[in-house]
C-alpha positions in Angstrom: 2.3 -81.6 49.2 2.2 -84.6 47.1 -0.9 -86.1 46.1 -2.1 -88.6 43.4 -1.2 -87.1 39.9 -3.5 -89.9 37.8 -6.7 -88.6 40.1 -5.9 -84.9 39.4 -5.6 -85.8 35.8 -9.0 -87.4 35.9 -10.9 -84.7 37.7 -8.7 -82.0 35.2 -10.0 -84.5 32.5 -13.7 -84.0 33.3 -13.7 -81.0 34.5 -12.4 -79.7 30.8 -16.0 -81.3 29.8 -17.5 -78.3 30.7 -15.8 -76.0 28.4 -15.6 -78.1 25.3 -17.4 -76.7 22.5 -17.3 -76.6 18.8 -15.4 -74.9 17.0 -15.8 -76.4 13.0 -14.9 -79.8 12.8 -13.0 -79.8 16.2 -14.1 -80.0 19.7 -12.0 -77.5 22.1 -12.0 -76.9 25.6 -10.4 -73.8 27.6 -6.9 -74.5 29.2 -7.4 -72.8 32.5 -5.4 -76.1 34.5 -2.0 -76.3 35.5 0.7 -76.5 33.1 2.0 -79.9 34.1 -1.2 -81.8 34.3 -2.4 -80.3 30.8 1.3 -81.7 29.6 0.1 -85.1 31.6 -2.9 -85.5 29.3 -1.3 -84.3 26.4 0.8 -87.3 26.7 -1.7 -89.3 27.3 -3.4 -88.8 23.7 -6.3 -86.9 25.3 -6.0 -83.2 24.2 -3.5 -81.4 21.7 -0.2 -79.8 22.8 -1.1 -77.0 25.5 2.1 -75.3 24.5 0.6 -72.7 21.9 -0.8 -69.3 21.8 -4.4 -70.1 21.6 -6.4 -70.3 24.9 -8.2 -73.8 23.7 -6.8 -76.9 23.4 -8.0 -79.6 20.9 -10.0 -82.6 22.4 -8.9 -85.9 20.8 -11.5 -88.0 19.9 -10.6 -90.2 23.0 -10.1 -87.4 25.4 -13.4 -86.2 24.5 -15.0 -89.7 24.9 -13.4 -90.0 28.5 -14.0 -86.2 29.3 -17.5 -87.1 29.1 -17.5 -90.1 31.0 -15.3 -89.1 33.7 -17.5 -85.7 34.6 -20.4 -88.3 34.8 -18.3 -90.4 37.1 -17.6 -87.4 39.5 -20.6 -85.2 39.2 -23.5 -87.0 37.8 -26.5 -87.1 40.1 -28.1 -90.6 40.1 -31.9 -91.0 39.0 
């Protein structure tokens, strides 16, 4: 099926809001998504290479700016 890769980025995007946390001076987020949209916002400056052994990846200071605003975009309840 084909479908709009920058929209699934952007939902993938928000939807690692919800599992950023942090860990010392970095915020991480579980990489539970499909291999080729976390290599999609990898090279889009938003999170760190995927391609490790650690279950995390690293929000960039952007990505987690955008995660943020993104989930609010999609999910946030008005009022």
């Amino acid at each position: 099926m084909e479908y709009d890769q920058e929209k699934v980025d952007e939902v993938a995007l928000a939807f690692l809001f919800l599992t950023m946390h942090k860990d010392g001076s970095a915020v991480r987020a579980w990489k539970g998504f499909d291999w080729a949209v976390l290599d999609r916002l990898h090279e889009k400056g938003w999170i760190s290479d995927p391609k490790s052994k650690a279950k995390s990846v690293i929000m960039t200071d952007e990505g987690e700016a955008l995660a943020g605003r993104l989930f609010a975009k999609h999910f946030g309840t008005a009022g």
